[in-house]
KEKE-3310 file (N, C-alpha, C; in steps of 0.2 Angstrom, whole numbers, plus 5000, padded with zeros to 4 digits):
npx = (4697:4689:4685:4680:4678:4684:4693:4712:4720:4714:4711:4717:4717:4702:4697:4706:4699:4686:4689:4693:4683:4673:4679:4678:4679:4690:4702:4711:4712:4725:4727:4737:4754:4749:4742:4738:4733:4730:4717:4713:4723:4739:4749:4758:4775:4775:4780:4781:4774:4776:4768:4770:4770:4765:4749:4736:4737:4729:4718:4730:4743:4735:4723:4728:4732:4725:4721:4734:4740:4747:4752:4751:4750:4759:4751:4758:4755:4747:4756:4767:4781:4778:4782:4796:4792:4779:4782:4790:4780:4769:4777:4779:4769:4763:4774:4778:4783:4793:4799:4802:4796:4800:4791:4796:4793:4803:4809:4816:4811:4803:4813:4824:4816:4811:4825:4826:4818:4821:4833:4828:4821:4820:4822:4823:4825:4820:4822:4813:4815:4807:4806:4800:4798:4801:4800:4811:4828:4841:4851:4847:4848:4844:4840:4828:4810:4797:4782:4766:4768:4771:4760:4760:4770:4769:4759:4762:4774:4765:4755:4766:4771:4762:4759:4769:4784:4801:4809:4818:4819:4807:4812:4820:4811:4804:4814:4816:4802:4802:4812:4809:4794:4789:4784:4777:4767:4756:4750:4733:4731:4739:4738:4727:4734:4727:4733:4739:4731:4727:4731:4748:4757:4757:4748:4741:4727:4729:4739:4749:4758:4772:4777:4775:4777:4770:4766:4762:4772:4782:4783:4794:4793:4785:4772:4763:4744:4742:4734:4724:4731:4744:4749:4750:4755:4769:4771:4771:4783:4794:4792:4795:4807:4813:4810:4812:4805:4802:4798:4780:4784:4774:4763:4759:4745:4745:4735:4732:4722:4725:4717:4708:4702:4692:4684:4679:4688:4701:4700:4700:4714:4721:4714:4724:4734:4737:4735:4748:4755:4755:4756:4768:4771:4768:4762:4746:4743:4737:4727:4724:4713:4712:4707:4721:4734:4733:4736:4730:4716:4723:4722:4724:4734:4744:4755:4760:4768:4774:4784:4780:4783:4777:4778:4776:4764:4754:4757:4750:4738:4733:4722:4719:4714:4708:4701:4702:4709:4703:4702:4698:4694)
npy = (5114:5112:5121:5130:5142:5162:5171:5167:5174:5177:5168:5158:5167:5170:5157:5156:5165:5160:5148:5152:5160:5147:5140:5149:5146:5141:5147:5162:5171:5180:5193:5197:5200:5184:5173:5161:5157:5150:5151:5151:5155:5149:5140:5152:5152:5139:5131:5137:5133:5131:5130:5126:5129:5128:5130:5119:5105:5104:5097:5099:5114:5121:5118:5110:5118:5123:5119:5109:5106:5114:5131:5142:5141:5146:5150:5148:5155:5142:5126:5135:5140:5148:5164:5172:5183:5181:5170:5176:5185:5177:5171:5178:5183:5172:5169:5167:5167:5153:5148:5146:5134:5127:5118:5108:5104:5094:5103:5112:5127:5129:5126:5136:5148:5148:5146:5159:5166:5162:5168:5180:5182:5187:5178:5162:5146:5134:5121:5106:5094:5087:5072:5058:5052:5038:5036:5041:5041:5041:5046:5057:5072:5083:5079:5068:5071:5079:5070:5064:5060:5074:5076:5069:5070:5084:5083:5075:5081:5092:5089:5087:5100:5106:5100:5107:5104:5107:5117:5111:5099:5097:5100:5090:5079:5079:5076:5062:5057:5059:5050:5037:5037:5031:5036:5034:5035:5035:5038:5037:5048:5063:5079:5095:5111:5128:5138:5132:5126:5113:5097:5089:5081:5066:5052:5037:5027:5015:5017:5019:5030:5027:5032:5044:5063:5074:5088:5088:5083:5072:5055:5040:5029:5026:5014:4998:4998:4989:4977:4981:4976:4971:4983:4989:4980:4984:4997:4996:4985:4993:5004:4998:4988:5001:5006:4992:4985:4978:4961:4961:4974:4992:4999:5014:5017:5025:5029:5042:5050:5057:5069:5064:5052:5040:5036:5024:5018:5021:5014:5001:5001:5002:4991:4982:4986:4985:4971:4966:4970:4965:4950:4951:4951:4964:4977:4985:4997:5009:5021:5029:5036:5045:5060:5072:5075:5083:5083:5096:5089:5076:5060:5046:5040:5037:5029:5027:5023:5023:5018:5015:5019:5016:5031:5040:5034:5040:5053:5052:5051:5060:5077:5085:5098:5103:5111:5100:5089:5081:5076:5067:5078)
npz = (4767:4782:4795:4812:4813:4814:4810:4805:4812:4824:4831:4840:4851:4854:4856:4868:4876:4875:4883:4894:4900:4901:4913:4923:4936:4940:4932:4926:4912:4906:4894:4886:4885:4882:4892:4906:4922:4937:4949:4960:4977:4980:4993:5003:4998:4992:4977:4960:4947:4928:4911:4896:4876:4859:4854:4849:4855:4864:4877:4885:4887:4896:4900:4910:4921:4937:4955:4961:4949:4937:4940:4931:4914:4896:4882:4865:4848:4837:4834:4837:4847:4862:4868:4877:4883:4886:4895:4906:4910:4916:4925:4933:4937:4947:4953:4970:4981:4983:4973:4955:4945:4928:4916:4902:4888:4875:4863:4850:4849:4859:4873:4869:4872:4886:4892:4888:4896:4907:4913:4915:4923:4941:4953:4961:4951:4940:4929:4920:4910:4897:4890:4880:4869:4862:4849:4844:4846:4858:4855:4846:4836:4842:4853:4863:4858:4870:4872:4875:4888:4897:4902:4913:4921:4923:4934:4942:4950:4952:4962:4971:4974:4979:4990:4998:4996:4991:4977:4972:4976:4970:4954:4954:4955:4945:4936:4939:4937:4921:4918:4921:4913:4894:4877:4864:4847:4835:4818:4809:4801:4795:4804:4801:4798:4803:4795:4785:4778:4773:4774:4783:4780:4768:4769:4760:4756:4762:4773:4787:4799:4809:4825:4826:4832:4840:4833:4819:4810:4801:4806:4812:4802:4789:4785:4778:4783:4796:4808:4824:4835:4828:4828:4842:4848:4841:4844:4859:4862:4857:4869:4881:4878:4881:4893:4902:4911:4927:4933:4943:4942:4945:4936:4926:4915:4898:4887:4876:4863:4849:4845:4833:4834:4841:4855:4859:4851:4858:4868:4866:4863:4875:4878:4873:4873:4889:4890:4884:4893:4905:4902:4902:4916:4921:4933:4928:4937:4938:4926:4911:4900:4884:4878:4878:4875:4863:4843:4835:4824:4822:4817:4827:4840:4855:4865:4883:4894:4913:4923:4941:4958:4977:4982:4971:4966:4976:4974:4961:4963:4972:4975:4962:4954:4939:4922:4912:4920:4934:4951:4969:4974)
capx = (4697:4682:4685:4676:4684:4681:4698:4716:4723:4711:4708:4719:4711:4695:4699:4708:4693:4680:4691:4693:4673:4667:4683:4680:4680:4698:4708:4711:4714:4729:4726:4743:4753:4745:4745:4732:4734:4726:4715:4715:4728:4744:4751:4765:4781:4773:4783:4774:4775:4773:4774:4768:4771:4762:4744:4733:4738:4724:4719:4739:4745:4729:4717:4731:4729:4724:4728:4735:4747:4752:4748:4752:4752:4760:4750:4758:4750:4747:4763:4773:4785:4777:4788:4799:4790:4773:4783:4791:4775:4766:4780:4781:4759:4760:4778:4774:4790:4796:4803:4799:4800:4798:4793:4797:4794:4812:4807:4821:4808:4803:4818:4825:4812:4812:4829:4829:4813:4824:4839:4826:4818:4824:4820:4825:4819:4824:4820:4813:4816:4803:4810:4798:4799:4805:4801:4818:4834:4844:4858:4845:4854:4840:4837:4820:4804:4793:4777:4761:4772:4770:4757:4761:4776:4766:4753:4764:4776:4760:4755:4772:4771:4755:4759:4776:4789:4806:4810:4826:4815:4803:4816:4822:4805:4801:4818:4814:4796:4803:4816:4805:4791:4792:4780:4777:4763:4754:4743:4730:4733:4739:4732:4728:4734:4722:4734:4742:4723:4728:4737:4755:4760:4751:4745:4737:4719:4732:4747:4748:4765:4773:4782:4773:4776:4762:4766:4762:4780:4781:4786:4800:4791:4776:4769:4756:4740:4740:4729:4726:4734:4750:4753:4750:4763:4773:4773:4771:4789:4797:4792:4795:4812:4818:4811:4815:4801:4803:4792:4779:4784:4769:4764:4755:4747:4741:4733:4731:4719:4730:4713:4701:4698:4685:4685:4679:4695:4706:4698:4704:4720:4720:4714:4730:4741:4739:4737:4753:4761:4751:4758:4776:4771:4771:4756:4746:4739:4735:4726:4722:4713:4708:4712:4723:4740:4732:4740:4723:4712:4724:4717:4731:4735:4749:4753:4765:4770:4776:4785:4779:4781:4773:4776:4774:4755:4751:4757:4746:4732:4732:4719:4718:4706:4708:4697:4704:4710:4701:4697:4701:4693)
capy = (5114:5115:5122:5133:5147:5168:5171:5163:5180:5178:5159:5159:5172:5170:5152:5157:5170:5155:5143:5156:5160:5143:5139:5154:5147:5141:5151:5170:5173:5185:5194:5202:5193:5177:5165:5157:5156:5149:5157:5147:5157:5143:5142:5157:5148:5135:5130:5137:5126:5134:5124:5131:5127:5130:5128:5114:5101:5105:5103:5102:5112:5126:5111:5108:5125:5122:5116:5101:5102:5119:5137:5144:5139:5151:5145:5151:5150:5136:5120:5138:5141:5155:5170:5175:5189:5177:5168:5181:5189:5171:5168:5186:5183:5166:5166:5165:5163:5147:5148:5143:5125:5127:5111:5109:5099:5094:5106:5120:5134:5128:5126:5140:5154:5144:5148:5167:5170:5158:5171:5187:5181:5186:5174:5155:5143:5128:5118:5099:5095:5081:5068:5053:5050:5035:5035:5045:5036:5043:5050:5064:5077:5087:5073:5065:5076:5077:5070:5064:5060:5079:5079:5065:5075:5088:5080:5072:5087:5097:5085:5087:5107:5109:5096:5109:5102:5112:5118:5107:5092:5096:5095:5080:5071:5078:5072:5055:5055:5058:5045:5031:5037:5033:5035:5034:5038:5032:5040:5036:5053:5068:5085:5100:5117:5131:5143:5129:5125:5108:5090:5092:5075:5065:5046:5032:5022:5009:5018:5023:5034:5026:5034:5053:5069:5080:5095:5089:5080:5065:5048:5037:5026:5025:5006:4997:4996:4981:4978:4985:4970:4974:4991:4990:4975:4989:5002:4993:4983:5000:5007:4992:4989:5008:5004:4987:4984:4970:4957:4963:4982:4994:5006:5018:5017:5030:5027:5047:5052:5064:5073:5064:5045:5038:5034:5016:5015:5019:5007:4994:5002:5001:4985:4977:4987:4982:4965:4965:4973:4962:4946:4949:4953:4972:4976:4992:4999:5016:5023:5035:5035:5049:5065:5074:5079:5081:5085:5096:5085:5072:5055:5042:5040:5037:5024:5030:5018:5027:5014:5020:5017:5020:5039:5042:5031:5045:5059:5053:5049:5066:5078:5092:5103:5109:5110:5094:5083:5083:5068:5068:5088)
capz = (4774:4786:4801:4814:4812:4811:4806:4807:4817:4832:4832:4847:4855:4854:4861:4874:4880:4876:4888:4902:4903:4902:4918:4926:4944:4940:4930:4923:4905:4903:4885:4883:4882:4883:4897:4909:4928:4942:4953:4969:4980:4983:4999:5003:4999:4986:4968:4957:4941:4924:4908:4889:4871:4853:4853:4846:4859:4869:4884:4886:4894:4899:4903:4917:4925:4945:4961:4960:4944:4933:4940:4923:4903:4892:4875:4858:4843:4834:4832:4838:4854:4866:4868:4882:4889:4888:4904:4910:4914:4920:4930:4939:4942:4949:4958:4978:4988:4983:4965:4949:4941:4924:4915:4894:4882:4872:4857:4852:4852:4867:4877:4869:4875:4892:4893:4888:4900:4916:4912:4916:4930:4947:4959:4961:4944:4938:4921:4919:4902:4895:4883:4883:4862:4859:4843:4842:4848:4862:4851:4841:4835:4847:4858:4862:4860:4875:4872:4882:4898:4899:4906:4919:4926:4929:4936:4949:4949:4952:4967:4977:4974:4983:4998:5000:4991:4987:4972:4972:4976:4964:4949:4956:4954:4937:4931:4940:4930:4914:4916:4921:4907:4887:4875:4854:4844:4828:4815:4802:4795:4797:4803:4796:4803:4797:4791:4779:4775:4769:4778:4782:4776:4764:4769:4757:4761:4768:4776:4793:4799:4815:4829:4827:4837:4840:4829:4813:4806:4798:4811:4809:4795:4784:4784:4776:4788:4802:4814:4829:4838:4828:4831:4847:4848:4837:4848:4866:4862:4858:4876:4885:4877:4883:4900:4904:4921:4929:4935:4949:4943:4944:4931:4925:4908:4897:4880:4872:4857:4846:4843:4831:4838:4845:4863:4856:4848:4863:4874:4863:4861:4882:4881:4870:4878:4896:4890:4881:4897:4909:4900:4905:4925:4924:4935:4927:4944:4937:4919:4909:4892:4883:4870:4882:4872:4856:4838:4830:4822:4818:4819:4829:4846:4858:4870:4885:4902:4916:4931:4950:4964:4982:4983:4966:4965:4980:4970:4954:4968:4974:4974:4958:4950:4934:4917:4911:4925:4941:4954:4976:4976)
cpx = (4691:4683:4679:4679:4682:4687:4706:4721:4721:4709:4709:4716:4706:4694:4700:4701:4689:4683:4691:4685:4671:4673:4685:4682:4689:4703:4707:4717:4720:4730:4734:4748:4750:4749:4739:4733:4729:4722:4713:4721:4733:4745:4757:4770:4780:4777:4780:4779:4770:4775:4768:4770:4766:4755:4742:4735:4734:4719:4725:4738:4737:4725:4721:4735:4727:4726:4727:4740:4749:4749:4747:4753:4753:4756:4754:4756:4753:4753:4768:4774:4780:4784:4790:4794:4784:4774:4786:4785:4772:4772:4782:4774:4759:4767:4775:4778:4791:4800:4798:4800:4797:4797:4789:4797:4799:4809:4812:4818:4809:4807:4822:4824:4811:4817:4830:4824:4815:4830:4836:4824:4822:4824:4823:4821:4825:4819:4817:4810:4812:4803:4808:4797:4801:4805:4808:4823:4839:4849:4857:4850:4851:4837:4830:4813:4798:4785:4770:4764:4772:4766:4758:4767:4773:4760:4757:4768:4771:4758:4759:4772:4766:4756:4765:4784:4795:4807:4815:4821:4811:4806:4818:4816:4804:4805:4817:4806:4799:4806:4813:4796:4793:4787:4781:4769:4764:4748:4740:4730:4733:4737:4731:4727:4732:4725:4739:4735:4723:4733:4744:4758:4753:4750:4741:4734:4724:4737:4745:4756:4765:4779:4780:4775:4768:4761:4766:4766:4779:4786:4791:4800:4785:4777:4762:4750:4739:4735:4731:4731:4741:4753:4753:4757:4771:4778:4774:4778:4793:4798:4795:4804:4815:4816:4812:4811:4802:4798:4788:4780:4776:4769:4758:4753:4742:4741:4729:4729:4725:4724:4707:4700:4697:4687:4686:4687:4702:4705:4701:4710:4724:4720:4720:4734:4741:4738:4744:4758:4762:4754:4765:4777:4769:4762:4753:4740:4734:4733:4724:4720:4710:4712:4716:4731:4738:4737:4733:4717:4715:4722:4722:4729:4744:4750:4759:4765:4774:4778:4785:4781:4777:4771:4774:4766:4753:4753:4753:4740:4728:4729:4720:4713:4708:4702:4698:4704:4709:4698:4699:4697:4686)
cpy = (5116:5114:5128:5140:5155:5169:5168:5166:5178:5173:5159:5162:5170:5161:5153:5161:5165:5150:5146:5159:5154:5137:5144:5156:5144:5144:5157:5169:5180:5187:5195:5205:5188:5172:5164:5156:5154:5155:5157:5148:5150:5148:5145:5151:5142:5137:5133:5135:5131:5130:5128:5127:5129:5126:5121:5106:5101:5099:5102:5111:5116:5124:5108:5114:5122:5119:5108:5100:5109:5127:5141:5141:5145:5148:5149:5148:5143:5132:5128:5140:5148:5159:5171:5178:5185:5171:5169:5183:5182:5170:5172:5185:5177:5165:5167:5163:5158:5146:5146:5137:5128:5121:5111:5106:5100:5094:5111:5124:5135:5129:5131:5151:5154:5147:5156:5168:5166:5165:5177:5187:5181:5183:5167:5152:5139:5125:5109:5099:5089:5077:5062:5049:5046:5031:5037:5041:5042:5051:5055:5065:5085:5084:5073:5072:5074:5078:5070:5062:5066:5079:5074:5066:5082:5090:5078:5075:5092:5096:5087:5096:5108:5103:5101:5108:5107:5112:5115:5100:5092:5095:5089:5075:5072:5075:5064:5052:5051:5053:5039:5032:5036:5032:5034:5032:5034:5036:5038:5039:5060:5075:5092:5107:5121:5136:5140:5126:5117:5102:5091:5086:5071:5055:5040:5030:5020:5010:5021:5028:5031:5032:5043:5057:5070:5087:5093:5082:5071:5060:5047:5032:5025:5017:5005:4996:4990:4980:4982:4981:4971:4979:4991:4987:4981:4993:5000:4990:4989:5003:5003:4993:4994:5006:4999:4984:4976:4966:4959:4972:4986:4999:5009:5019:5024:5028:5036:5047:5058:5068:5069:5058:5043:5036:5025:5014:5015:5015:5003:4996:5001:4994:4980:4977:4982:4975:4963:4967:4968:4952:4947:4953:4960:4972:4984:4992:5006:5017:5029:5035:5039:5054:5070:5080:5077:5084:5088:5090:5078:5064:5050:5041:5037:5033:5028:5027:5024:5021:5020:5015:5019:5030:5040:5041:5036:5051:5059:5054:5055:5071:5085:5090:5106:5107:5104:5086:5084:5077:5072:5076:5088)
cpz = (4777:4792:4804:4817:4810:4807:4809:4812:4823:4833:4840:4851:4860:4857:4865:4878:4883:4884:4895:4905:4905:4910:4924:4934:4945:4937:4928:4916:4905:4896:4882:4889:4884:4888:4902:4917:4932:4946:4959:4971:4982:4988:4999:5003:4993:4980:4965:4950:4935:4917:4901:4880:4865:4857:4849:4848:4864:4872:4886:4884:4898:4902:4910:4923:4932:4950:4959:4955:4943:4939:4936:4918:4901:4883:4869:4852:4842:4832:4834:4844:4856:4864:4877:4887:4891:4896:4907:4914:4920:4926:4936:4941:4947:4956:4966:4982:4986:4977:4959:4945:4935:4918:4907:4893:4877:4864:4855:4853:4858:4874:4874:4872:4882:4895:4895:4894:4907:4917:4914:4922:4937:4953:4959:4956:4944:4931:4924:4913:4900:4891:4883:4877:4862:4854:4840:4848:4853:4859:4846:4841:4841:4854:4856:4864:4868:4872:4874:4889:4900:4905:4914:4925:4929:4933:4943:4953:4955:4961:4975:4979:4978:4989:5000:4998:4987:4979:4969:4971:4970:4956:4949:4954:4947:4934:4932:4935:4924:4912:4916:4918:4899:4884:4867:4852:4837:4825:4809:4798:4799:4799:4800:4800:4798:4793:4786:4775:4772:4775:4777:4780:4772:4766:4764:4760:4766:4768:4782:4796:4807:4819:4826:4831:4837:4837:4819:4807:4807:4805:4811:4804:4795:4781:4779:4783:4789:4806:4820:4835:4835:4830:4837:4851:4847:4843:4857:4866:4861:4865:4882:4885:4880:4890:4905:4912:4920:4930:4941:4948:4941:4941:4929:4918:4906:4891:4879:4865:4854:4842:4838:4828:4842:4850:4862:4855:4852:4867:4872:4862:4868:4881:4879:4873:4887:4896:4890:4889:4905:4907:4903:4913:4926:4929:4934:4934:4942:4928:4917:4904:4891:4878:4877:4879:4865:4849:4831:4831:4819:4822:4821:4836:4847:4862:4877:4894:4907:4924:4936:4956:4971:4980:4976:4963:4970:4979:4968:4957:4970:4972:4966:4954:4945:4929:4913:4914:4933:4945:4962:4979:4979)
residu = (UNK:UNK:UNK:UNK:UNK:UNK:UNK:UNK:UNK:UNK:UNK:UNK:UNK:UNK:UNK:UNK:UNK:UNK:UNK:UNK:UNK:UNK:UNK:UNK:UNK:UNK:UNK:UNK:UNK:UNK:UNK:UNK:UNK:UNK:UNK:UNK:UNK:UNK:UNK:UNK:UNK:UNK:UNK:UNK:UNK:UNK:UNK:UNK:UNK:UNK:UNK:UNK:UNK:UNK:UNK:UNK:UNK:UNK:UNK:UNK:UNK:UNK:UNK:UNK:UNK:UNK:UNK:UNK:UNK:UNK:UNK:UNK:UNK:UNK:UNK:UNK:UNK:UNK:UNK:UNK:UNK:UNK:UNK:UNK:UNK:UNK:UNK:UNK:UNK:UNK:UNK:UNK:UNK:UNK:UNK:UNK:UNK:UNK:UNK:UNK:UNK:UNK:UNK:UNK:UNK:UNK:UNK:UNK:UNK:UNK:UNK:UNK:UNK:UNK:UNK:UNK:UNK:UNK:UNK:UNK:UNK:UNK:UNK:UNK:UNK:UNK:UNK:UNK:UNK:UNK:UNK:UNK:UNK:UNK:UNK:UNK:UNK:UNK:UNK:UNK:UNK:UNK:UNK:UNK:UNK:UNK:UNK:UNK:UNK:UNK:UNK:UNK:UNK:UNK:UNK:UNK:UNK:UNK:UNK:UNK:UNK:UNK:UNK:UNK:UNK:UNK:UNK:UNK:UNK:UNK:UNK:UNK:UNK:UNK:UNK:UNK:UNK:UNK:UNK:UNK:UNK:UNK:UNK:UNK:UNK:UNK:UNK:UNK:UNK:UNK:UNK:UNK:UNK:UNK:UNK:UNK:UNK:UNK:UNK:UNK:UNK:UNK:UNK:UNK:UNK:UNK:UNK:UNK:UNK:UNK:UNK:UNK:UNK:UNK:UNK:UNK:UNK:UNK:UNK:UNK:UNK:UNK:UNK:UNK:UNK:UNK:UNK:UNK:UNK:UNK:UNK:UNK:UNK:UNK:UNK:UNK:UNK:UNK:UNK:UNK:UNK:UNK:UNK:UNK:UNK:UNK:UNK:UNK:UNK:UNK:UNK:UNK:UNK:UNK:UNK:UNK:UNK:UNK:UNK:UNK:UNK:UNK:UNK:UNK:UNK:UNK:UNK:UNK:UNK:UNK:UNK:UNK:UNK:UNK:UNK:UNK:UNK:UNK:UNK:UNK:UNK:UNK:UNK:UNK:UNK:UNK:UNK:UNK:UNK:UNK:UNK:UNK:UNK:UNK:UNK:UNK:UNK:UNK:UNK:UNK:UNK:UNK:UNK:UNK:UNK:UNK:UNK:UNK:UNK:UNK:UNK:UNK:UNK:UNK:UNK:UNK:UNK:UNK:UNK:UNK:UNK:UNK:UNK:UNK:UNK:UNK:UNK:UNK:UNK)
# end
């Protein structure tokens, strides 16, 4: 394993420090416990929107710090759940009169620490729970993992918070995101977390694993390698199928690196897609392509359709500033 690395105790850390110097007009590093906040004052009475999970999905969530979508990430290490108190405390710096939305990926840790650290909080909070996998079939046993759709709930989530938007209202959109978002994922091979020094599953020249998370764990099948024109087909009939747009419906595509492919290779993963989505009427208005919900250094990507409408194209439209995703500012 060759990483850039001093040691596997203070990786996080010493990350976190480097990303809060080199974003120091946007955000503040909290050492202890760990979490990252805005630093542009929200308006008295403002949601304030906090959203966290294991490291190594970066810039998920830290990279969506500012106005315009998260005021908080709680990061915990590496593929592991934050703790409790890490947003408890984020959630007592950034609350602001209006409550707290708290918005999780459908992870047990995840929703398990969410829950203990909603249960301590004394103010108004609410959950939106992200389950946009449909590599996974409705009827988990954990339900559907929340993917790249993450970031597009609260991105658009983020949007309504900073135009005023109650904290009633703003669950209400994120669960409307979620449900007219789905995504799935493909890799070429899997990645390697540095305190297991080695790939957590194992792939041949010519096998690829469809329908991946983002923490590592095997898909729902290892294939022989197709073109990029199959998989695409693969994984684009999968999304399709769960959300059913009609003819003339407008969408938003996102084509996400899972950390270690080439920009080259999403473009063309872009360009199949919106054909294949573009061929049965849907009309992609909106995109996005790039590493954004990564998994390490694994080499794959994710496709993930989100149907809009008016209000929600002037959500996404809408102006935010963070170290990630920034346009309208």
């Amino acid at each position: 394993m060759k990483k850039f690395i001093n040691s596997i105790d203070t990786l996080l850390d010493e990350s976190l420090r480097g990303f809060s110097k080199a974003h120091a007009d946007i955000i503040r590093f909290n050492p202890q416990p760990h979490f990252i906040q805005r630093i542009k004052p929200a308006q008295s009475g403002k949601v304030a929107l906090i959203s966290g999970g294991g490291s190594g999905h970066e810039p998920l969530h830290t990279g969506f710090v500012g106005s315009g979508m998260l005021d908080a990430a709680c990061p915990g290490q590496i593929f592991t759940s934050p703790t409790p108190d890490q947003m408890l405390a984020a959630a007592q710096a950034v609350e602001n009169g209006g409550g707290v939305l708290f918005i999780v990926k459908n992870y047990a840790g995840d929703v398990m620490n969410f829950e203990i650290a909603a249960e301590m909080l004394e103010c108004p909070k609410a959950t939106v729970l992200v389950s946009d996998d449909v590599s996974l079939p409705k009827t988990h046993s954990t339900g559907r993992r929340g993917v790249a759709g993450t970031l597009i709930v609260e991105k658009i989530v983020g949007a309504a918070a900073e135009n005023g938007a109650s904290l009633e209202a703003c669950k209400a959109l994120g669960n409307r995101v979620n449900q007219a978002t789905a995504s799935m994922g493909v890799a070429l091979n899997s990645c390697t977390v540095p305190a297991l020094g080695k790939p957590m599953f194992d792939l041949g020249d010519n096998e690829i694993e469809m329908g991946v998370g983002i923490h590592g764990e095997h898909g729902r099948e290892t294939i022989d390698l197709i073109s990029a024109s199959e998989i695409v087909d693969r994984l684009a009939t999968s999304i399709n199928d769960e959300l059913k747009p009609q003819e003339g419906q407008p969408a938003l595509l996102h084509v996400n690196g899972l950390g270690a492919t080439p920009l080259m290779e999403l473009h063309l993963i872009y360009e199949l897609a919106s054909w294949f989505w573009e061929q049965r009427g849907v009309s992609i208005c909106r995109s996005l392509i790039g590493n954004y919900t990564t998994s390490l250094d694994m080499a794959g990507c994710s496709i993930t359709l989100s149907l809009l409408d008016e209000e929600l194209m002037r959500l996404w439209d809408a102006p935010v500033h963070t170290a990630a995703l920034r346009w309208g500012c």
